[in-house]
C-alpha positions in Angstrom: 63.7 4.5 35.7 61.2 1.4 35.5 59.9 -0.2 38.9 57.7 -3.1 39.8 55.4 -2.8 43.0 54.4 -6.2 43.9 51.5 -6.3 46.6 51.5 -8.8 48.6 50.1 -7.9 51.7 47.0 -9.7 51.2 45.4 -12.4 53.3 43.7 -14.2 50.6 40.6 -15.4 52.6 38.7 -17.3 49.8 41.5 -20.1 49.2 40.8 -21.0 52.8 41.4 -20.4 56.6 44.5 -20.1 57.6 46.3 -20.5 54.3 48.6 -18.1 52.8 48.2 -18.7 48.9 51.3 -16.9 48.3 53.7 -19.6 49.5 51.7 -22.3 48.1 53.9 -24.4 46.0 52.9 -24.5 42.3 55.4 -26.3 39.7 57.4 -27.0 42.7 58.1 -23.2 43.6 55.9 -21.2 45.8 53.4 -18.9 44.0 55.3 -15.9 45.2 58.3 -16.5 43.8 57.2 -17.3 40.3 55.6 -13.6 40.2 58.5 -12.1 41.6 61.0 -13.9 39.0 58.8 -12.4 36.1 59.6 -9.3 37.1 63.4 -9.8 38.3 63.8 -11.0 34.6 62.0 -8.2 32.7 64.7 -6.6 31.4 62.9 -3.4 31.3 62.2 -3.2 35.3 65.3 -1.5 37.1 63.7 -2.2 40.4 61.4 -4.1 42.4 59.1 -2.8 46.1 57.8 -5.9 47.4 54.9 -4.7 49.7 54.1 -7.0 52.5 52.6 -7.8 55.4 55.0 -6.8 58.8 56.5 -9.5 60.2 57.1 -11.4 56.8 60.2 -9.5 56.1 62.8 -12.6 57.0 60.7 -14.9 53.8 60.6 -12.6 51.4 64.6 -11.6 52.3 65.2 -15.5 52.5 63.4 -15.7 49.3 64.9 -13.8 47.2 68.2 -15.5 48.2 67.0 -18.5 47.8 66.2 -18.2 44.2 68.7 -15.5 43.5 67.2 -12.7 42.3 69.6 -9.9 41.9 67.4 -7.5 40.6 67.5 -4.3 43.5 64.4 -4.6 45.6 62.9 -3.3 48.6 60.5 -4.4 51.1 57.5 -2.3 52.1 54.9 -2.8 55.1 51.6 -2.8 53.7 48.3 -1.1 54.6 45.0 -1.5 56.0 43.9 -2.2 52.3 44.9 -3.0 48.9 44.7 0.7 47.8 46.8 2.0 51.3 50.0 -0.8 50.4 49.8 0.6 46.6 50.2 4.1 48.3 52.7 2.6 50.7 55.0 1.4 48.0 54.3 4.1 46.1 56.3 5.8 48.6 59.0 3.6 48.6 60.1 4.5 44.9 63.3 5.8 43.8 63.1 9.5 43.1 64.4 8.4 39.5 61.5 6.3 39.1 59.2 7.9 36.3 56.7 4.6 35.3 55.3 2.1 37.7 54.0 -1.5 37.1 51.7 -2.8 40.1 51.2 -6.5 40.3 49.4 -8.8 42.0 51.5 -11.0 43.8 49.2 -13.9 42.9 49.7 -13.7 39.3 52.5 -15.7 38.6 52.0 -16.5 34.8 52.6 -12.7 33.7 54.8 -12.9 30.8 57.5 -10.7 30.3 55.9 -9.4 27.0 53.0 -8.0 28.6 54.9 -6.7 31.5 56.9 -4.5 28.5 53.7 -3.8 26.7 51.6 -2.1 29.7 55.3 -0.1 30.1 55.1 1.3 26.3 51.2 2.1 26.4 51.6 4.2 29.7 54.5 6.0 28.4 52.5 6.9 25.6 48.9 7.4 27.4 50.2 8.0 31.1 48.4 4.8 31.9 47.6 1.1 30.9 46.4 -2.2 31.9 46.7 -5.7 31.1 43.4 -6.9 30.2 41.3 -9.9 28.6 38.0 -9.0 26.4 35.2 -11.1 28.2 33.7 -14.1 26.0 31.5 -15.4 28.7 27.9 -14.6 27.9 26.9 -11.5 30.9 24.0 -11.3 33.0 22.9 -9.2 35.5 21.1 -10.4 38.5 19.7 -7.8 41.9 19.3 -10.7 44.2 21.7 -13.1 42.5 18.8 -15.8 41.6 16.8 -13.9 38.8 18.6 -12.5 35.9 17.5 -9.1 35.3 18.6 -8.9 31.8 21.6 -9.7 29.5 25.1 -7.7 29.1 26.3 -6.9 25.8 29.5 -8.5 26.5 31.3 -6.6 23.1 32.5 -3.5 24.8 33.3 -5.5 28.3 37.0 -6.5 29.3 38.6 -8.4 32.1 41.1 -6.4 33.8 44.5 -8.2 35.3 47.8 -7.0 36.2 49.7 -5.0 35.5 48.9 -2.2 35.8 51.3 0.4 34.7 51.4 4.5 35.1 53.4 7.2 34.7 54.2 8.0 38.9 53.4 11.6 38.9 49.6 9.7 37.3 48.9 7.2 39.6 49.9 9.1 42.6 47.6 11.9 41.7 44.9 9.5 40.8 45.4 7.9 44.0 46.1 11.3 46.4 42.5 12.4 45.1 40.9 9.2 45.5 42.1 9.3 49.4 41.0 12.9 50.4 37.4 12.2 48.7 37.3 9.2 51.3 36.8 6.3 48.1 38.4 3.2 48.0 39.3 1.4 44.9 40.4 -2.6 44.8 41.4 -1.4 41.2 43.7 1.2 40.4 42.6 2.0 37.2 39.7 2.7 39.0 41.2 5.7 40.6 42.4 6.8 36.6 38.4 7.1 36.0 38.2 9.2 38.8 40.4 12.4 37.3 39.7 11.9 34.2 43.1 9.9 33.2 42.8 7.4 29.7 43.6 4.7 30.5 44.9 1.8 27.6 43.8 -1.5 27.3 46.9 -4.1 26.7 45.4 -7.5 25.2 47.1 -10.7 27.2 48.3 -12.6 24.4 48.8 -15.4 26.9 46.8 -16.6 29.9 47.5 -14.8 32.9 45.2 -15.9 35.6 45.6 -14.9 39.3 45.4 -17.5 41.6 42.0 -17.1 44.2 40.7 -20.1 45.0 42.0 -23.6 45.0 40.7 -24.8 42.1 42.9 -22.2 40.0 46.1 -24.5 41.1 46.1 -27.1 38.7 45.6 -24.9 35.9 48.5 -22.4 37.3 50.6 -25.1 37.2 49.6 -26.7 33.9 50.8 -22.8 32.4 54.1 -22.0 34.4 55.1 -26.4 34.0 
Protein backbone atom coordinates (compact mmCIF):
# COMPACT_ATOMS: atom_id res chain seq x y z
CA UNK A 1 0.00 0.00 0.00
CA UNK A 2 0.93 3.69 -1.09
CA UNK A 3 -0.09 6.72 1.22
CA UNK A 4 0.16 10.50 1.01
CA UNK A 5 0.80 12.46 4.35
CA UNK A 6 -0.14 15.94 3.67
CA UNK A 7 1.05 18.45 6.43
CA UNK A 8 -0.74 21.11 6.89
CA UNK A 9 -0.59 22.12 10.28
CA UNK A 10 1.42 25.03 9.65
CA UNK A 11 0.77 28.70 10.38
CA UNK A 12 2.53 30.11 7.56
CA UNK A 13 3.75 33.38 9.24
CA UNK A 14 5.75 35.07 6.37
CA UNK A 15 2.61 35.45 3.97
CA UNK A 16 1.29 37.72 6.63
CA UNK A 17 -0.55 38.17 10.09
CA UNK A 18 -3.42 36.51 10.38
CA UNK A 19 -3.63 34.75 7.05
CA UNK A 20 -3.93 31.22 6.53
CA UNK A 21 -2.17 30.58 2.96
CA UNK A 22 -3.67 27.34 2.74
CA UNK A 23 -7.19 28.54 1.94
CA UNK A 24 -6.09 31.31 -0.16
CA UNK A 25 -7.88 31.02 -3.39
CA UNK A 26 -5.46 30.49 -6.40
CA UNK A 27 -7.16 29.67 -9.93
CA UNK A 28 -10.33 30.13 -8.19
CA UNK A 29 -9.79 27.03 -5.66
CA UNK A 30 -8.10 27.40 -2.41
CA UNK A 31 -4.40 26.34 -2.32
CA UNK A 32 -5.25 23.46 -0.19
CA UNK A 33 -7.37 21.76 -2.30
CA UNK A 34 -5.28 21.91 -5.43
CA UNK A 35 -2.45 19.92 -3.35
CA UNK A 36 -4.85 17.56 -2.03
CA UNK A 37 -6.51 16.79 -5.70
CA UNK A 38 -2.86 15.91 -6.98
CA UNK A 39 -2.69 13.36 -4.72
CA UNK A 40 -6.46 12.08 -4.70
CA UNK A 41 -5.71 11.62 -8.46
CA UNK A 42 -2.31 9.84 -8.41
CA UNK A 43 -3.39 6.63 -9.22
CA UNK A 44 -0.63 5.17 -7.43
CA UNK A 45 -1.63 6.61 -3.78
CA UNK A 46 -4.19 4.19 -2.02
CA UNK A 47 -4.55 6.68 0.74
CA UNK A 48 -4.35 10.03 2.02
CA UNK A 49 -3.48 11.47 6.22
CA UNK A 50 -4.22 15.02 6.08
CA UNK A 51 -2.35 16.41 9.22
CA UNK A 52 -3.88 19.51 10.56
CA UNK A 53 -4.16 21.89 12.98
CA UNK A 54 -7.11 20.84 15.84
CA UNK A 55 -10.01 22.62 15.39
CA UNK A 56 -9.90 22.66 11.47
CA UNK A 57 -11.32 19.30 11.21
CA UNK A 58 -15.05 20.55 9.88
CA UNK A 59 -12.94 22.40 6.54
CA UNK A 60 -10.94 19.96 5.61
CA UNK A 61 -14.13 17.36 6.07
CA UNK A 62 -16.28 20.06 4.19
CA UNK A 63 -13.51 20.17 1.68
CA UNK A 64 -13.09 17.25 0.59
CA UNK A 65 -16.89 17.03 -0.04
CA UNK A 66 -16.90 19.85 -1.63
CA UNK A 67 -14.67 18.98 -4.38
CA UNK A 68 -15.29 15.25 -4.15
CA UNK A 69 -12.40 13.56 -3.52
CA UNK A 70 -13.13 9.92 -2.96
CA UNK A 71 -9.81 8.81 -2.45
CA UNK A 72 -9.85 7.22 1.54
CA UNK A 73 -8.35 9.87 3.85
CA UNK A 74 -7.90 10.56 7.36
CA UNK A 75 -7.48 13.57 9.37
CA UNK A 76 -4.60 13.83 11.89
CA UNK A 77 -3.92 16.62 14.66
CA UNK A 78 -0.63 17.94 14.18
CA UNK A 79 2.30 18.74 16.44
CA UNK A 80 4.28 21.34 18.04
CA UNK A 81 6.40 21.28 14.84
CA UNK A 82 6.70 20.29 11.35
CA UNK A 83 8.88 17.13 12.33
CA UNK A 84 6.17 16.11 15.39
CA UNK A 85 2.90 16.25 12.65
CA UNK A 86 5.19 14.07 10.14
CA UNK A 87 5.53 11.63 13.27
CA UNK A 88 1.87 12.23 13.99
CA UNK A 89 0.66 11.04 10.68
CA UNK A 90 3.10 8.70 10.53
CA UNK A 91 1.10 7.10 13.16
CA UNK A 92 -1.94 7.39 11.51
CA UNK A 93 -0.89 4.92 8.57
CA UNK A 94 -2.59 1.80 7.61
CA UNK A 95 -0.59 -1.20 8.92
CA UNK A 96 -0.59 -2.25 5.03
CA UNK A 97 1.10 0.88 4.24
CA UNK A 98 4.80 -0.01 3.12
CA UNK A 99 5.94 3.59 1.16
CA UNK A 100 5.07 7.07 2.26
CA UNK A 101 4.96 10.37 0.29
CA UNK A 102 5.09 13.60 2.64
CA UNK A 103 3.87 16.80 1.02
CA UNK A 104 3.69 20.15 1.74
CA UNK A 105 0.39 21.25 1.84
CA UNK A 106 1.45 24.50 0.06
CA UNK A 107 2.68 22.91 -3.03
CA UNK A 108 -0.13 22.73 -5.15
CA UNK A 109 1.59 22.35 -8.70
CA UNK A 110 3.05 18.76 -7.87
CA UNK A 111 2.46 16.80 -10.90
CA UNK A 112 1.35 13.46 -10.68
CA UNK A 113 4.54 12.24 -12.53
CA UNK A 114 6.80 13.31 -9.95
CA UNK A 115 4.48 12.16 -7.22
CA UNK A 116 5.02 8.42 -9.12
CA UNK A 117 8.68 8.97 -9.68
CA UNK A 118 9.82 9.76 -5.84
CA UNK A 119 7.45 6.36 -5.21
CA UNK A 120 9.74 4.13 -7.75
CA UNK A 121 13.23 5.67 -6.51
CA UNK A 122 12.24 4.93 -2.76
CA UNK A 123 11.21 1.53 -3.58
CA UNK A 124 14.39 1.01 -5.07
CA UNK A 125 16.70 3.16 -2.60
CA UNK A 126 14.36 3.16 0.63
CA UNK A 127 14.23 6.94 0.05
CA UNK A 128 13.83 9.89 -2.50
CA UNK A 129 13.08 13.44 -3.02
CA UNK A 130 11.78 15.75 -5.40
CA UNK A 131 14.32 18.16 -6.12
CA UNK A 132 15.56 21.05 -8.54
CA UNK A 133 19.60 21.48 -9.28
CA UNK A 134 20.20 25.17 -8.23
CA UNK A 135 21.17 27.66 -11.24
CA UNK A 136 21.26 30.76 -9.16
CA UNK A 137 24.90 31.81 -8.73
CA UNK A 138 25.67 30.91 -4.48
CA UNK A 139 27.20 33.05 -1.97
CA UNK A 140 27.91 32.75 1.40
CA UNK A 141 27.62 35.67 3.73
CA UNK A 142 28.29 35.45 8.18
CA UNK A 143 26.50 38.68 8.73
CA UNK A 144 24.32 38.65 5.64
CA UNK A 145 25.97 42.08 4.20
CA UNK A 146 29.60 40.75 3.10
CA UNK A 147 29.85 37.82 0.99
CA UNK A 148 32.35 35.56 2.40
CA UNK A 149 33.10 33.70 -0.70
CA UNK A 150 31.30 31.99 -3.69
CA UNK A 151 29.43 28.41 -3.77
CA UNK A 152 30.15 26.01 -6.39
CA UNK A 153 26.63 25.73 -7.24
CA UNK A 154 27.33 22.22 -9.55
CA UNK A 155 26.91 19.71 -6.84
CA UNK A 156 23.94 21.94 -4.99
CA UNK A 157 20.16 21.00 -5.38
CA UNK A 158 16.85 22.50 -4.28
CA UNK A 159 14.87 20.17 -2.38
CA UNK A 160 10.80 20.14 -2.66
CA UNK A 161 8.22 17.73 -1.97
CA UNK A 162 7.79 14.94 -1.94
CA UNK A 163 9.38 13.26 -0.18
CA UNK A 164 8.98 9.64 -0.35
CA UNK A 165 10.31 6.50 1.98
CA UNK A 166 9.93 3.14 2.60
CA UNK A 167 7.84 3.48 6.36
CA UNK A 168 9.92 1.14 8.27
CA UNK A 169 12.86 4.13 6.82
CA UNK A 170 11.55 7.18 7.66
CA UNK A 171 10.23 6.14 10.94
CA UNK A 172 13.56 4.94 11.97
CA UNK A 173 15.18 7.99 10.60
CA UNK A 174 12.73 10.01 12.47
CA UNK A 175 12.51 7.73 16.00
CA UNK A 176 16.42 8.42 16.17
CA UNK A 177 16.36 11.89 15.25
CA UNK A 178 13.75 12.37 18.34
CA UNK A 179 15.66 10.55 21.27
CA UNK A 180 18.98 12.47 20.16
CA UNK A 181 16.77 15.67 20.95
CA UNK A 182 17.37 17.27 16.89
CA UNK A 183 14.86 18.71 14.97
CA UNK A 184 14.77 18.64 11.22
CA UNK A 185 12.33 21.08 8.96
CA UNK A 186 13.48 18.43 6.32
CA UNK A 187 13.04 14.96 6.47
CA UNK A 188 15.58 13.91 4.37
CA UNK A 189 17.49 15.49 6.81
CA UNK A 190 16.78 12.88 9.34
CA UNK A 191 17.93 10.08 6.22
CA UNK A 192 21.50 11.88 6.70
CA UNK A 193 21.37 11.28 10.16
CA UNK A 194 21.46 7.06 9.98
CA UNK A 195 23.13 6.85 7.29
CA UNK A 196 19.98 6.25 4.75
CA UNK A 197 20.77 7.25 0.60
CA UNK A 198 18.66 9.12 -0.18
CA UNK A 199 17.73 9.76 -4.34
CA UNK A 200 17.45 12.81 -6.00
CA UNK A 201 14.10 12.96 -8.45
CA UNK A 202 14.65 15.88 -11.06
CA UNK A 203 11.12 18.12 -11.31
CA UNK A 204 10.56 18.00 -14.79
CA UNK A 205 8.04 20.72 -14.16
CA UNK A 206 7.90 23.71 -11.81
CA UNK A 207 6.72 22.84 -8.52
CA UNK A 208 7.02 25.87 -6.33
CA UNK A 209 5.53 26.03 -2.74
CA UNK A 210 3.70 28.92 -2.07
CA UNK A 211 5.50 31.29 1.02
CA UNK A 212 5.07 34.57 0.49
CA UNK A 213 2.63 36.56 -1.49
CA UNK A 214 4.42 37.28 -4.27
CA UNK A 215 4.55 33.41 -5.14
CA UNK A 216 0.55 33.84 -6.04
CA UNK A 217 0.54 35.08 -9.35
CA UNK A 218 2.96 32.68 -10.51
CA UNK A 219 1.06 29.62 -8.74
CA UNK A 220 -1.69 30.60 -10.50
CA UNK A 221 -0.15 31.32 -13.96
CA UNK A 222 1.04 27.17 -13.55
CA UNK A 223 -2.12 25.41 -12.12
CA UNK A 224 -4.53 28.11 -14.84
Amino acid sequence: MISALIVAAGQGTRMGPNVDKLWLEVAGQPVIAHTWRQFNHADCVDEIILVIRDGMQPHFTKLGKKFHFRKPFRLVVGGAERQDSVWNGLAALSPQSEIVAIQDAARPCTSGNLIAATIAAARETGAAVAAQPVTDTIKESADGQIIARTVDRAKLWSVQTPQTFRVAVIRRALSTAREKGLLFTDDTAACELIGQPVRLVKAASPNPKVTVPADLPFVESLLR
